[in-house]
DRENVEXDREN-643993 format. One record per residue (C-alpha): residue in three letters; x, y, z. Coordinates in nm, 2 decimals, always signed. Layout:
REM residues N
  res       x       y       z
  ala       X       Y       Z
...
END
This chain:
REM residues 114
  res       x       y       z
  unk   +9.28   +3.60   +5.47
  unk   +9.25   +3.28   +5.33
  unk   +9.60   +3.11   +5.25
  unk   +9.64   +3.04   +4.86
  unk   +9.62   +2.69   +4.74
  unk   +9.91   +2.48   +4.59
  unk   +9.87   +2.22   +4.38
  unk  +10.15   +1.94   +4.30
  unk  +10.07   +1.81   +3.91
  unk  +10.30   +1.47   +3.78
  unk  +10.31   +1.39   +3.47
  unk  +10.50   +1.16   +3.23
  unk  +10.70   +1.35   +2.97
  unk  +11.00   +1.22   +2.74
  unk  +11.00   +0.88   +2.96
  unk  +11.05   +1.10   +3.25
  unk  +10.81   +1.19   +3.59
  unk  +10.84   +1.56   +3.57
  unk  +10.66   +1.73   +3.94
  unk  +10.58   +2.03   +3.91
  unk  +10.40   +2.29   +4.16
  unk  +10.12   +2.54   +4.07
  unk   +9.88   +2.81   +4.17
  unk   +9.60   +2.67   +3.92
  unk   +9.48   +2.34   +3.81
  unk   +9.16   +2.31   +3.58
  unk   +9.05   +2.07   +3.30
  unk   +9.10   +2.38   +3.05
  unk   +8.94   +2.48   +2.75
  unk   +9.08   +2.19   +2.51
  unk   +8.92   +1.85   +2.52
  unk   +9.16   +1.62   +2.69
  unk   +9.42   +1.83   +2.86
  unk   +9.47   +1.99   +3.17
  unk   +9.52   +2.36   +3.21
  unk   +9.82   +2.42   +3.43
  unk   +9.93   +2.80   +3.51
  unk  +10.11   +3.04   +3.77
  unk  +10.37   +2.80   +3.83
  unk  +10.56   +2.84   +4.16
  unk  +10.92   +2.75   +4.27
  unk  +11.15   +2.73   +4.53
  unk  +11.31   +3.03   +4.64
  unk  +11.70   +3.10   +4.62
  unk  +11.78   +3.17   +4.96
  unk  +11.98   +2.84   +4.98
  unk  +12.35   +2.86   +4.83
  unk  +12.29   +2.49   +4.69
  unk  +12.08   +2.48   +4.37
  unk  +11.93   +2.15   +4.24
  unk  +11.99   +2.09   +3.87
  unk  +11.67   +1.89   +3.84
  unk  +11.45   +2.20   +3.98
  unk  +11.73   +2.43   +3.78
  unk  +11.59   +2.20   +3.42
  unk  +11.21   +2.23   +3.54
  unk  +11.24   +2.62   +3.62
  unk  +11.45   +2.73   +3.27
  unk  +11.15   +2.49   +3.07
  unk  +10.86   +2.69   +3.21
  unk  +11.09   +2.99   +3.19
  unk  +10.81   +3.30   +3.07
  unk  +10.54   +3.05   +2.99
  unk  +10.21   +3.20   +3.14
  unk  +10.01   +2.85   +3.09
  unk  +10.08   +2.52   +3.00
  unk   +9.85   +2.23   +2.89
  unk   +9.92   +1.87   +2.97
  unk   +9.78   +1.58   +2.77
  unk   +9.55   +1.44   +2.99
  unk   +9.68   +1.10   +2.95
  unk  +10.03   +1.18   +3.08
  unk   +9.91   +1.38   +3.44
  unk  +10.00   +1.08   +3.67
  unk   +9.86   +1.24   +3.99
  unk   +9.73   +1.58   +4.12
  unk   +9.74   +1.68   +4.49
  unk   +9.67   +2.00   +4.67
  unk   +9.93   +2.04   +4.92
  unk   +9.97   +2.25   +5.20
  unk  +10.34   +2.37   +5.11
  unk  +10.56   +2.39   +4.77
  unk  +10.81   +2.10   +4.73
  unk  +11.07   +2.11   +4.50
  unk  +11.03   +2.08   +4.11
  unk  +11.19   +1.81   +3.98
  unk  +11.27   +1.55   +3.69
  unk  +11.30   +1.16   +3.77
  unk  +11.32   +0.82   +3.64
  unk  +11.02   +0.66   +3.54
  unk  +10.99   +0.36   +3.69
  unk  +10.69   +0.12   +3.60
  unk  +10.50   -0.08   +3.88
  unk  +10.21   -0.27   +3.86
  unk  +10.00   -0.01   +3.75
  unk   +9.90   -0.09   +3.33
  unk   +9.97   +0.25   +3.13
  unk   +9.68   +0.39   +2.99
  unk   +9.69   +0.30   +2.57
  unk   +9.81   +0.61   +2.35
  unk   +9.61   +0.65   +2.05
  unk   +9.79   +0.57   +1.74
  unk   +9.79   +0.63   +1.38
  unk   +9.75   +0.37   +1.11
  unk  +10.00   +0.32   +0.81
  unk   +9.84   +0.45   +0.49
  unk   +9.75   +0.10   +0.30
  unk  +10.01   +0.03   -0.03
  unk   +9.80   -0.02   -0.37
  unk   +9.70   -0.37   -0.29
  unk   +9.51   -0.28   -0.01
  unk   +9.72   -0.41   +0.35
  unk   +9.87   -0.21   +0.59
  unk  +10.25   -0.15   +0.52
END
């Protein structure tokens, strides 16, 4: 029996690096987002609970799939084992952000940009 992938999918979110860990990973139906779905966590057999993984687990709490812009997902890696879900500082490097698309200001009666 073949053993059941895992993948690990970062993403930026609320100027956070949220990890998360997942059965399924495709580029989705919707132009520009990644389809994420059967999430999997830790198990509880330890008597210590991390409120980071605690946060991650109650957000995803009876969601069946989730879509993440694609312009967020920092990295996805198929890993042999699941890690733990967590929530941490961003911290910029030397890596240049990819631009977010904007929206202009509606131009006042004379014409310019307000």
């Amino acid at each position: 029996m073949a053993a059941s992938v895992i993948y690990k999918v970062q993403f930026v979110r609320e100027g956070k690096v949220w990890e998360i860990y997942a059965k399924k990973v495709s580029h989705g139906g919707f132009f520009g987002f990644v389809e994420v779905e059967d999430f999997v966590f830790g198990e509880r057999s330890t008597v210590v609970v991390d409120p980071s993984e605690e946060r991650v687990k109650t957000e995803f709490e009876g969601i069946k799939r989730t879509w993440i812009p694609l312009h967020a997902v920092l990295r996805i890696d198929e890993v042999k084992k699941t890690g733990i879900s967590k929530i941490t500082a961003y911290e910029g490097g030397n890596v240049m952000p990819f631009p977010m698309p904007f929206t202009p200001s509606s131009p006042d009666t004379s014409g310019r940009s307000k």
